[in-house]
C-alpha positions as CSV (number, residue, x, y, z in Angstrom):
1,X,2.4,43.5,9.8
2,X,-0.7,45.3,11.3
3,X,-3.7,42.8,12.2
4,X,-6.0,44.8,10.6
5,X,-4.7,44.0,7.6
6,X,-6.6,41.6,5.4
7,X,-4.8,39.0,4.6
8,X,-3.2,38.9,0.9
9,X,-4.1,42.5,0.5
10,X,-1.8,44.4,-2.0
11,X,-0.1,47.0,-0.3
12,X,1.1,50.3,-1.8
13,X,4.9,50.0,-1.9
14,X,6.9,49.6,-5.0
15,X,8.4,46.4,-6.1
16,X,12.0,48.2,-4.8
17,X,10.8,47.8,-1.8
18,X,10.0,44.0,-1.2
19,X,12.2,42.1,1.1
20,X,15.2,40.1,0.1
21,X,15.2,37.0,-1.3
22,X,16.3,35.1,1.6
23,X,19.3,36.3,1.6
24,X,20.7,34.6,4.8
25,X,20.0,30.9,2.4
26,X,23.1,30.3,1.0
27,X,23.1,29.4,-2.9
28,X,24.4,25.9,-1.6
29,X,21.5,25.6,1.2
30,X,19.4,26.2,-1.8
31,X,20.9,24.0,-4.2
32,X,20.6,21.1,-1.2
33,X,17.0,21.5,-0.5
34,X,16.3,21.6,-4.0
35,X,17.9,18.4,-4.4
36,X,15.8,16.5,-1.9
37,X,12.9,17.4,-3.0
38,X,10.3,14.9,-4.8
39,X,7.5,16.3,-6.6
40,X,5.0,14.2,-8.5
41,X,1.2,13.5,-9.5
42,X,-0.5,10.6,-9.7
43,X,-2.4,10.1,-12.7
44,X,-4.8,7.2,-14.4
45,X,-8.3,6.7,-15.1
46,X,-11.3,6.6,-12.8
47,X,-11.5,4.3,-10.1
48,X,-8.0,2.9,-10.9
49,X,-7.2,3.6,-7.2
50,X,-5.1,7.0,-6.9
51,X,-6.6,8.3,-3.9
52,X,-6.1,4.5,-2.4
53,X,-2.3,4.6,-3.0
54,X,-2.4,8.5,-1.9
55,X,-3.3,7.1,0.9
56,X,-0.9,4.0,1.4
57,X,2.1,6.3,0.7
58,X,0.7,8.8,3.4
59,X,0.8,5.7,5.8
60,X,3.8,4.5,4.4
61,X,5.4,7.3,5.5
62,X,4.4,7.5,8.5
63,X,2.4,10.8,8.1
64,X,-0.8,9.1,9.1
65,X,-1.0,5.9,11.2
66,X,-4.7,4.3,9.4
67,X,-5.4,4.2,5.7
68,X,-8.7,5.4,4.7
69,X,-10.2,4.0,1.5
70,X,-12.5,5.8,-0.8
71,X,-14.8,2.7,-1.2
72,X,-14.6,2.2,2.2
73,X,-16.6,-0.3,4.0
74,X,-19.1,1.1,6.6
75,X,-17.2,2.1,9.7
76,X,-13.8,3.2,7.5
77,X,-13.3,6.9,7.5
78,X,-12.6,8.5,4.0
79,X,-9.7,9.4,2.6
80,X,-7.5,12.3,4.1
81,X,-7.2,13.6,0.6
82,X,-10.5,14.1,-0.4
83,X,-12.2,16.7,1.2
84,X,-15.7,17.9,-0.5
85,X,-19.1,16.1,0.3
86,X,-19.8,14.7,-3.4
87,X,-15.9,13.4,-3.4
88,X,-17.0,11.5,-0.5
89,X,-20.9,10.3,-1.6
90,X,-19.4,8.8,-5.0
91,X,-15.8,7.8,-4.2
92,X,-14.2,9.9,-6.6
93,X,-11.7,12.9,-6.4
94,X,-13.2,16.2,-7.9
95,X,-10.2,18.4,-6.4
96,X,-6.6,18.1,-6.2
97,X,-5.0,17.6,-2.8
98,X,-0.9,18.4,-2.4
99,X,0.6,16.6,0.4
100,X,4.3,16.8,1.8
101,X,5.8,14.5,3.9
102,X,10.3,13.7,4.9
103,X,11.0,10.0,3.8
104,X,15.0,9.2,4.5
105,X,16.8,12.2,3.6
106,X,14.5,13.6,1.3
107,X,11.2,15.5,1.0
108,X,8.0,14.1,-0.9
109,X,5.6,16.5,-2.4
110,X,2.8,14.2,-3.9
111,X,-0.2,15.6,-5.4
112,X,-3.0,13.8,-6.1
113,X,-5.0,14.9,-9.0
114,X,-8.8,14.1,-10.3
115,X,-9.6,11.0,-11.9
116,X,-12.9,11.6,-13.8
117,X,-12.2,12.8,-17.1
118,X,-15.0,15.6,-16.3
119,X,-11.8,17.4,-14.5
120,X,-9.1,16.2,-16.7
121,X,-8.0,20.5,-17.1
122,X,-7.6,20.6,-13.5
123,X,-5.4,17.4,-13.7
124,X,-3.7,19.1,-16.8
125,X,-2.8,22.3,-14.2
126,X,-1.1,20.1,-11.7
127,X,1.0,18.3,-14.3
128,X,2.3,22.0,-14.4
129,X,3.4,22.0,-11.3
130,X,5.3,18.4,-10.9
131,X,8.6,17.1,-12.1
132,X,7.8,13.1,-12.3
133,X,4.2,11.3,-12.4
134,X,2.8,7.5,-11.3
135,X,0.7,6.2,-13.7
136,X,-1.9,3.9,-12.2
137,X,-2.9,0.8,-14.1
138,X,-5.5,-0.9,-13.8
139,X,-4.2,-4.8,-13.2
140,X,-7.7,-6.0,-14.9
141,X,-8.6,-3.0,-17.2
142,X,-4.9,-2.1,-18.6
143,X,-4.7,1.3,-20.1
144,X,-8.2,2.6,-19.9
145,X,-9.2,6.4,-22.6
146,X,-8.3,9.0,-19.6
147,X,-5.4,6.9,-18.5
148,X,-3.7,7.6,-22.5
149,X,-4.9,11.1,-22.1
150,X,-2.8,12.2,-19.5
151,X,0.1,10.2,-20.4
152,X,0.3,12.6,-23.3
153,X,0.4,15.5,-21.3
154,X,3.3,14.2,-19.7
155,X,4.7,13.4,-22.7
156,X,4.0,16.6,-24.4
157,X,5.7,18.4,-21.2
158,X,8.7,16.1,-21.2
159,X,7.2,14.5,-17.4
160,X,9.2,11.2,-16.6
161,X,6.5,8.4,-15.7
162,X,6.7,5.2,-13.6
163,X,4.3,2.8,-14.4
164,X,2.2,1.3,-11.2
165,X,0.3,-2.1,-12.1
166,X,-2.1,-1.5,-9.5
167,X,-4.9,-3.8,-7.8
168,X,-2.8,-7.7,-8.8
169,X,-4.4,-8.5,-5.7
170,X,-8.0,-9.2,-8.1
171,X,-8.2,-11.2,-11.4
172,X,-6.6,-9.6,-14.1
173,X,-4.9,-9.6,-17.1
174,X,-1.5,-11.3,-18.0
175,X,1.7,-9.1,-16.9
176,X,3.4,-10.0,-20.2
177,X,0.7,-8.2,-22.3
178,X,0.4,-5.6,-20.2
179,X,3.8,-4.8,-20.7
180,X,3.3,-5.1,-24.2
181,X,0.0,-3.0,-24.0
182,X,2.2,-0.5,-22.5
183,X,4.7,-0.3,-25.4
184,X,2.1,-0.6,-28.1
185,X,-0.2,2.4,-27.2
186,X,2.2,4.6,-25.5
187,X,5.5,4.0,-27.1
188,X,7.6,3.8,-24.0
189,X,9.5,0.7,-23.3
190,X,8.1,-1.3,-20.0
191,X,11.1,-1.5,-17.5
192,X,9.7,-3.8,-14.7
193,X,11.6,-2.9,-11.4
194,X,10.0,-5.9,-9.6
195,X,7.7,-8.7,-11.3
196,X,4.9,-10.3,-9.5
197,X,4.7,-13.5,-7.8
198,X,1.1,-15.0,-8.2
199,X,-0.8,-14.3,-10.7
200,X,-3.2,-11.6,-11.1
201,X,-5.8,-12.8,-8.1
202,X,-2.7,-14.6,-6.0
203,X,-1.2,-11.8,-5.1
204,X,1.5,-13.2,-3.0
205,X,4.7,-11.0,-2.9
206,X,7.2,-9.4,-6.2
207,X,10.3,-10.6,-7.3
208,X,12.8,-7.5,-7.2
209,X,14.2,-7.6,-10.6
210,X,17.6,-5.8,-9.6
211,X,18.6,-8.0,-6.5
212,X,17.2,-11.3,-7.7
213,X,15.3,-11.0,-3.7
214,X,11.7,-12.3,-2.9
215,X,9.9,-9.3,-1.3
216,X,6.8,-11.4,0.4
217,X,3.7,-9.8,1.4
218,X,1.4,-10.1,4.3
219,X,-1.9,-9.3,4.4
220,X,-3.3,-7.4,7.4
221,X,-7.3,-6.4,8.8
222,X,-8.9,-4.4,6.0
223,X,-5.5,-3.4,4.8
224,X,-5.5,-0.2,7.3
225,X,-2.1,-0.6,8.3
226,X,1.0,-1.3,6.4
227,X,1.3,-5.0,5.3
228,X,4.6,-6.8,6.6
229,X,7.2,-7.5,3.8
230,X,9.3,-10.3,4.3
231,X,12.7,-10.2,2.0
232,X,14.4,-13.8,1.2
233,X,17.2,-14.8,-0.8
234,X,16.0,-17.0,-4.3
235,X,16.7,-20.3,-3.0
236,X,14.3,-19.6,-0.1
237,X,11.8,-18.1,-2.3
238,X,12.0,-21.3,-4.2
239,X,11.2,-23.6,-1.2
240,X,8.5,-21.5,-0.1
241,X,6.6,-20.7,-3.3
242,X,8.4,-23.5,-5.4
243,X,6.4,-23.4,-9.4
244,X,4.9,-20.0,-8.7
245,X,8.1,-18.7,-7.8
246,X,10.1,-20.4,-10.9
247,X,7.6,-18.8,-13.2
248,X,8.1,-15.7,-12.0
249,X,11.9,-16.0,-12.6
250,X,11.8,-17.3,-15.9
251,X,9.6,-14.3,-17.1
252,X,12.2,-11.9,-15.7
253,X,14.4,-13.5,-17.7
254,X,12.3,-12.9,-20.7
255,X,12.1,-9.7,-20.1
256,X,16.1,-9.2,-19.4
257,X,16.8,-11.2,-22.5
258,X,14.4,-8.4,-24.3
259,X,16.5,-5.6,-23.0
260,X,13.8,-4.7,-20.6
261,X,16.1,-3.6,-18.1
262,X,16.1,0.0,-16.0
263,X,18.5,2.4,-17.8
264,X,17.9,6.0,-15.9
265,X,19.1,8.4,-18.6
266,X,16.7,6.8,-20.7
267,X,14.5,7.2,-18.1
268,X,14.7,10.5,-17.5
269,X,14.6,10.8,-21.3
270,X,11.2,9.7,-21.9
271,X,11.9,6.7,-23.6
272,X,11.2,3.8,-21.2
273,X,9.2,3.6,-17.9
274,X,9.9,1.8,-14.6
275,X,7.3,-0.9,-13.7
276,X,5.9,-2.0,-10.4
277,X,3.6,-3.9,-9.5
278,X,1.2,-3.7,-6.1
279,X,-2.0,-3.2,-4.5
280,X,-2.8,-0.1,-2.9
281,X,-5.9,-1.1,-1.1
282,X,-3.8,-4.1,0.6
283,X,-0.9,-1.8,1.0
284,X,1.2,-4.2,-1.1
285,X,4.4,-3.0,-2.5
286,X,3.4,0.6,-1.3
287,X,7.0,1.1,0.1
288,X,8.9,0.0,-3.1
289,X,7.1,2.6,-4.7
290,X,8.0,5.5,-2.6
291,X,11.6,3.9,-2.7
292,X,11.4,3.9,-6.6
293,X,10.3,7.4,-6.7
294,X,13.2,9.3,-4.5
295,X,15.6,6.9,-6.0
296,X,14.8,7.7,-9.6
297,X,12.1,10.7,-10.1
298,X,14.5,13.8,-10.8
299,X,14.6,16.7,-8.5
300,X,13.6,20.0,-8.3
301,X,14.7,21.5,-12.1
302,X,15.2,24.9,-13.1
303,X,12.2,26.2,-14.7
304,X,11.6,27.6,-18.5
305,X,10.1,31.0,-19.3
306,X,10.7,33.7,-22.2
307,X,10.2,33.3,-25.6
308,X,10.8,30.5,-27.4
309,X,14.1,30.5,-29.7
310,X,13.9,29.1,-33.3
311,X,13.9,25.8,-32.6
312,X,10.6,26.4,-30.1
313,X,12.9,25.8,-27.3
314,X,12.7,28.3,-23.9
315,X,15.3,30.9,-24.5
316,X,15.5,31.5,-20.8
317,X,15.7,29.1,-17.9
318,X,15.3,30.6,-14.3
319,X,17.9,28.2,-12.0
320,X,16.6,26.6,-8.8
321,X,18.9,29.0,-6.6
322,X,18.0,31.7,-8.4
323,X,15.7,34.3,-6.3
324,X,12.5,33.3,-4.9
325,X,9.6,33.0,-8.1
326,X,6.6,30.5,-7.8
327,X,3.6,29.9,-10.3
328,X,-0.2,29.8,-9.4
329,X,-1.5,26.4,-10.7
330,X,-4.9,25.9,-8.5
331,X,-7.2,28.4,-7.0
332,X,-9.7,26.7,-4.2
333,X,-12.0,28.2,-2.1
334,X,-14.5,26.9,0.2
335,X,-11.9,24.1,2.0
336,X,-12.3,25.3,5.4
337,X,-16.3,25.4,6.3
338,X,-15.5,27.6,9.4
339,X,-13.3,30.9,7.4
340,X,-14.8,29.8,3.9
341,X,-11.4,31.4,3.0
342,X,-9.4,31.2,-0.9
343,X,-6.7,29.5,-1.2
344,X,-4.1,29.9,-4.2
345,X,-1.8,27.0,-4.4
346,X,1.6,27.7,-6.0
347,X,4.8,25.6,-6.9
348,X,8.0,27.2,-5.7
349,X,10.0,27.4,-8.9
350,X,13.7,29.0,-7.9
351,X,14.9,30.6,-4.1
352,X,13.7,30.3,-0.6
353,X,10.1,31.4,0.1
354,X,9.4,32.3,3.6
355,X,6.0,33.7,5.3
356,X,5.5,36.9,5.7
357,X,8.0,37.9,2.5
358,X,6.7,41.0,0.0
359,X,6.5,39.5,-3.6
360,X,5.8,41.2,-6.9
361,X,2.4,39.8,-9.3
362,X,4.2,39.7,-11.9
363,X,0.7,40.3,-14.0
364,X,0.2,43.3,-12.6
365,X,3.7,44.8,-11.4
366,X,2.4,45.4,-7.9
367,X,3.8,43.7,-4.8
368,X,1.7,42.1,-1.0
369,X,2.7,40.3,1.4
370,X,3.1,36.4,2.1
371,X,1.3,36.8,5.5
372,X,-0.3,33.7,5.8
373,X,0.9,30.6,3.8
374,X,-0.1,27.1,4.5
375,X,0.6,23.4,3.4
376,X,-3.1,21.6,2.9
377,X,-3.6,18.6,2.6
378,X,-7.5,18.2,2.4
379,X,-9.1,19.9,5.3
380,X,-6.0,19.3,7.1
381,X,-3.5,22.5,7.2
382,X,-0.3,23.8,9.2
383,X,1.1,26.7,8.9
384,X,4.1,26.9,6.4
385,X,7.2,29.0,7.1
386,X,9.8,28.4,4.8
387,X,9.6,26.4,1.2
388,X,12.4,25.5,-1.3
389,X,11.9,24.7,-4.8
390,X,9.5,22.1,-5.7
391,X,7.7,22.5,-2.8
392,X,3.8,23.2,-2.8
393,X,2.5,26.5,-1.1
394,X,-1.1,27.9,0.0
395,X,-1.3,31.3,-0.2
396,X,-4.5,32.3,2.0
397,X,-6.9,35.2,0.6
398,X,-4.1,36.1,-1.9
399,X,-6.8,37.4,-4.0
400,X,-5.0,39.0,-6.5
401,X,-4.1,35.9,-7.7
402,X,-5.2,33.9,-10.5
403,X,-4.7,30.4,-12.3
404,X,-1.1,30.8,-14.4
405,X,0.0,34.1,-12.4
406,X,3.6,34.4,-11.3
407,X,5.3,35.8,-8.1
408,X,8.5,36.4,-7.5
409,X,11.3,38.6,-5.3
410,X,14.3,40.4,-7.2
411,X,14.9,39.5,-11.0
412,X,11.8,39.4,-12.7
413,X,10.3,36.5,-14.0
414,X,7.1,35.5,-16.1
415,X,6.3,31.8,-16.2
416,X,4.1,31.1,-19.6
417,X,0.6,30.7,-19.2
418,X,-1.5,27.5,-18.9
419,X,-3.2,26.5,-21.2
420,X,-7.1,26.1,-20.9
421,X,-9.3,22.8,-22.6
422,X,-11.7,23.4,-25.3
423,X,-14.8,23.2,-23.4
424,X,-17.9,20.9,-25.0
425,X,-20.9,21.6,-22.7
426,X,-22.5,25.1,-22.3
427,X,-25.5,26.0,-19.8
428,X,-27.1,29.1,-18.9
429,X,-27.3,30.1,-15.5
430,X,-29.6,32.4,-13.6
431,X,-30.3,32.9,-9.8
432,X,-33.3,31.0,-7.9
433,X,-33.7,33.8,-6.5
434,X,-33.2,36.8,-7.9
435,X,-33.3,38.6,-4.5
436,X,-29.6,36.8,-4.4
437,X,-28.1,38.8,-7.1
438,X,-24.8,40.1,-5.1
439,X,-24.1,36.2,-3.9
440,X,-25.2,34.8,-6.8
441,X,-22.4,37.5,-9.0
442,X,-19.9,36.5,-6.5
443,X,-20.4,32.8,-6.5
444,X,-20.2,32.7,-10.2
445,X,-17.0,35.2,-10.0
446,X,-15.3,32.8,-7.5
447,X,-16.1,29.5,-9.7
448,X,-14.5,31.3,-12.4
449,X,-11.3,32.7,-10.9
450,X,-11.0,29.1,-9.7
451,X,-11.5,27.2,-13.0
452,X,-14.5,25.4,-11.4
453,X,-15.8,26.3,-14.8
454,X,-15.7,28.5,-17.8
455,X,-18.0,31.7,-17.2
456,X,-18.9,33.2,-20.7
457,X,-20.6,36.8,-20.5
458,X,-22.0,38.7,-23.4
459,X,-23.8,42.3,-23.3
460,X,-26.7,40.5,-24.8
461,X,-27.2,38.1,-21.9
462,X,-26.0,40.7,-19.4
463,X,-24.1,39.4,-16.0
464,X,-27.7,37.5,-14.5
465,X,-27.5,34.9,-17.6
466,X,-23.9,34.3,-17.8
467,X,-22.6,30.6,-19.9
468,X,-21.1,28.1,-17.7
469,X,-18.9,26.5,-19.7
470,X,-17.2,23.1,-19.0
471,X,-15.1,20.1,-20.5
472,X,-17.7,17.6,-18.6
473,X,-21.1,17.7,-17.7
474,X,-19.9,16.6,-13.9
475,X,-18.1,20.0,-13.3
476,X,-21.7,21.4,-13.6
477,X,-23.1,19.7,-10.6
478,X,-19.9,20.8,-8.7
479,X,-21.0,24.5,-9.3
480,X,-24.6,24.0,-8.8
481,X,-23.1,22.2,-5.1
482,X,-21.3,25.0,-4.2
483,X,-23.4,27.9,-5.3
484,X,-25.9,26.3,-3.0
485,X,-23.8,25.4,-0.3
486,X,-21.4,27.6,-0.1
487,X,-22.8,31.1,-1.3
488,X,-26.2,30.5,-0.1
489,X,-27.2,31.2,-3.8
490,X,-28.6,28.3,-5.6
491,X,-28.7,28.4,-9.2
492,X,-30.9,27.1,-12.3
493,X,-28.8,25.3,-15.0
494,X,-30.4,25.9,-18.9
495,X,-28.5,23.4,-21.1
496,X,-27.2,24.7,-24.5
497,X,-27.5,23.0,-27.9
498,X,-23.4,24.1,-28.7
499,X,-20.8,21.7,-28.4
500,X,-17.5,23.5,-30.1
501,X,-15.7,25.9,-29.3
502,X,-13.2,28.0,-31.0
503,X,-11.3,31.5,-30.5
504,X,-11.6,34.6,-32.1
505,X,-10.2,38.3,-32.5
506,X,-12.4,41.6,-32.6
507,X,-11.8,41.9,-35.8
508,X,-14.2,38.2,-36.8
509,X,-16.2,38.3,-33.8
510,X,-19.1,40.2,-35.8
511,X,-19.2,38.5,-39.0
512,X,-19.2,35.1,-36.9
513,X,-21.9,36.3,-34.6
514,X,-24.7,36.8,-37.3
515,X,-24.1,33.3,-38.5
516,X,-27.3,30.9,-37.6
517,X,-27.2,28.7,-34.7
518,X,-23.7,30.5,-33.9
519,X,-22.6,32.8,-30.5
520,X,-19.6,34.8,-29.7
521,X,-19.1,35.1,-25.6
522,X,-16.3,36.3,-23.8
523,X,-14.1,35.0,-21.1
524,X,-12.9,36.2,-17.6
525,X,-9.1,36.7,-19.4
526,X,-10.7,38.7,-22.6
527,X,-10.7,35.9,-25.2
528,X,-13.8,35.8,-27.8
529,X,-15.3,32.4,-28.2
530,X,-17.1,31.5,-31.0
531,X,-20.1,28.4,-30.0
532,X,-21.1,26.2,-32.4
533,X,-23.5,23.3,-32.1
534,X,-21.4,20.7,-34.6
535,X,-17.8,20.4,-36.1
536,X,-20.0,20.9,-39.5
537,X,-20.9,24.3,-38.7
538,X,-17.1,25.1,-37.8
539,X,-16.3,23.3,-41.0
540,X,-18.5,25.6,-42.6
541,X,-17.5,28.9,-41.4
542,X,-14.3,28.4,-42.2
543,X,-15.0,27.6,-45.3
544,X,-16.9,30.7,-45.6
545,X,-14.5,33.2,-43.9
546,X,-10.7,31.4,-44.6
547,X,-9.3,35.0,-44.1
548,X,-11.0,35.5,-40.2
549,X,-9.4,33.9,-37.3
550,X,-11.5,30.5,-36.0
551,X,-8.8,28.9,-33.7
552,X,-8.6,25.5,-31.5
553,X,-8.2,25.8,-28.1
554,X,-5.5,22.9,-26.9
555,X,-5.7,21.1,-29.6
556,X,-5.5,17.4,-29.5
557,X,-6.5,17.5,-25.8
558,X,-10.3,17.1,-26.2
């Protein structure tokens, strides 16, 4: 391709004319690679430690040689994965992070998603995009609101889960009842793979459930490296640990005798969830883990798309070896400070992707060119030639693209959209300076296209008032950050007394928007949204107006 072409640009060929879909990839090279591939989120609530065990399984597997932490102690770098300045201040992760790394014969895509319940619809994007997810629990906290939240995405999208007991190194609560905390409020039945060997505090090694082994632990400085394991057969484990050991057994034997044992097509099924226990920040049990997930997480799966049949099942199923067809699942600008560049991250769904290959948008029916992909991890990127399905790909400056858009090569494909959260905090925004109109517009454009947040326009406000719109108040000073920082256009937030929000048709919008206390706005993909300030006044319209449309958005997930 030219070099003066921008990057992503779409180019004025038809969709005959885009190159083959790897056709020098054999079905069966296809098929293979698919195969191999692992790809999974990790989910839980705040401060439960995902970016800590991100982390661990990074060093792990030998992708990086030091573990960062996020609540490092003074002299400890940060962690690879999380990239923006406010991640780092308050030891949270705002944005999602897709890593890929070869452990044995297979290839790991991990993708570590936010914690804070403020970004839960950005976690709810990547949960798209994967085939298996870690849950994260707390050792002293148990299942904590956000950590319940996203299990039931994962249930609702049929994700297998393995259950990580995270942090035994600290006081906590009894492994018995957290298993039984596990069945009671999720309704899958605990299958510990390995059962601890100390109690919650003592943190001295597991007992592997399915060869009867000792795996003991070894601490090392800070927990920067990986810790030494140390397998023994039980009689030695009984020498060496003696009562500690012994109690550990006997519980196993509880739990076998309660029919707590690992069956994978139940698994797989969504009925019961391997359990391991570990601690990130020590690096304990960090390698089981990544065992556990090639071992058992499913591969690469043929993807659903089409209308549903009557039984709300896909009617169509687009096969991993299939042509090349991906979906957009994240937009991100602003990760590399020097090109301030866009990034649009996409999942490879069926076929061989390679850069520099001329896909169709399926939204729009036009076709550009793949010229420069990349697999990020943070601010950490290489250059990405080839992908197979399940693999995680950055598309640079592929502006055309959006959050839920589909590409593809050949046989067209539409993927179904994803949904988008209810949002319950509303703020005007306007421009410091109003000399800063043209940044301030395409700040507030990129924020949107990204799903930073919700922007909400109406001709009575005009496009210098637009509604920021978001599911927590956090994702606000995220904007305001990156409005300032990044498009030199700082803005002045206006908080709103609304706190529903419902959809609407042309048809209702009127009637709804003379109601008192009430606003219609629009969003960037044309949908009318009726604000209310209480779940009374929604009670009330509808009461009013049964016959006009007044719709949840993703219901049941705020």
């Amino acid at each position: 391709m030219p070099a003066h072409d921008p990057p992503g640009t779409v180019i004025s060929s038809s969709p005959e004319t885009t190159s083959p879909s790897a056709s020098h990839h054999s079905v069966e090279e296809v098929g293979r690679e698919a195969a191999r591939r692992r790809t999974f989120a990790v989910i839980s609530h705040p401060d439960a430690g995902k970016s800590t065990l991100t982390e661990a399984l990074a060093l792990h597997a030998q992708v990086i040689t030091e573990a960062g932490a996020v609540h490092g102690k003074a002299g400890r770098r940060a962690t690879v994965s999380d990239w923006m300045d406010m991640e780092k201040a308050r030891g949270i992760s705002i944005t999602s992070a897709a890593l890929q790394f070869p452990y044995g014969e297979h290839i790991v895509n991990l993708v570590d998603t936010p914690g804070h319940s403020d970004f839960s619809e950005d976690t709810y994007r990547v949960l798209s995009a994967v085939d298996a997810a870690v849950m994260l629990v707390d050792a002293a906290k148990g299942l904590e609101p956000q950590t319940l939240k996203l299990f039931r995405v994962c249930k609702a999208r049929g994700i297998p889960v393995i259950t990580v007991i995270n942090k035994w190194d600290r006081p906590g609560l009894d492994p018995l009842a957290l298993m039984e905390e596990i069945q009671d409020q999720i309704g899958l039945v605990p299958t510990p793979l390995t059962w601890p060997v100390g109690i919650s505090g003592d943190f001295r090694g597991v007992l592997d459930r399915r060869t009867g082994e000792y795996v003991a632990y070894t601490r090392t400085a800070g927990g920067a490296t990986r810790a030494p394991e140390e397998r023994m057969a039980a009689d030695a484990a009984l020498a060496r640990e003696g009562e500690v050991w012994q109690a550990s057994v006997e519980e196993s034997e509880l739990l076998a005798g309660d029919g707590a044992d690992h069956d994978q097509d139940l698994f797989l099924s969504g009925f019961t969830t391997p359990v391991l226990f570990a601690s990130a920040i020590l690096n304990f049990g960090v390698a089981t883990i990544l065992e556990t997930l090639v071992e058992l997480a499913p591969s690469a799966a043929a993807f659903h798309h089409g209308k549903e049949d009557a039984e709300g099942r896909p009617a169509e199923v687009r096969e991993v070896v299939a042509p090349f067809s991906a979906f957009v699942f994240k937009v991100q600008a602003g990760m590399d400070t020097n090109h301030r560049d866009r990034l649009a991250f996409a999942r490879v769904c069926s076929g061989v992707f390679e850069r520099g290959m001329v896909v169709v948008h399926a939204q729009s029916g036009r076709p550009f060119a793949t010229k420069y992909a990349q697999s990020v991890f943070g601010r950490d990127r290489a250059v990405l030639d080839v992908a197979y399905p399940g693999d995680i790909i950055g598309l640079v400056n592929a502006n055309a693209l959006t959050i839920g858009d589909t590409i593809y090569v050949d046989d067209p494909v539409q993927y179904p959209p994803i949904a988008t959260f209810a949002p319950e905090h509303f703020a005007v925004a306007t421009a410091v300076d109003r000399g800063r109109f043209k940044q301030f517009q395409r700040g507030i454009d990129q924020l949107d296209s990204e799903g930073v947040v919700q922007v909400l326009r109406s001709d009575l406000r005009g496009n210098q008032s637009p509604v920021l719109a978001a599911v927590g108040p956090m994702q606000f000073e995220v904007a305001q950050a990156r409005m300032a920082d990044e498009f030199n256009a700082a803005i002045r937030l206006e908080t709103l007394g609304y706190s529903q929000a419902r959809r609407t048709d042309a048809a209702s919008a009127p009637t709804f928007a003379m109601v008192r206390g009430v606003e219609v706005l629009e969003r960037r993909d044309g949908t009318l949204l009726v604000l209310a300030p209480d779940k009374w006044r929604i009670s009330t319209m509808e009461r009013d107006h049964p016959d006009l449309t007044l719709e949840p958005l993703l219901a049941g997930e705020r």
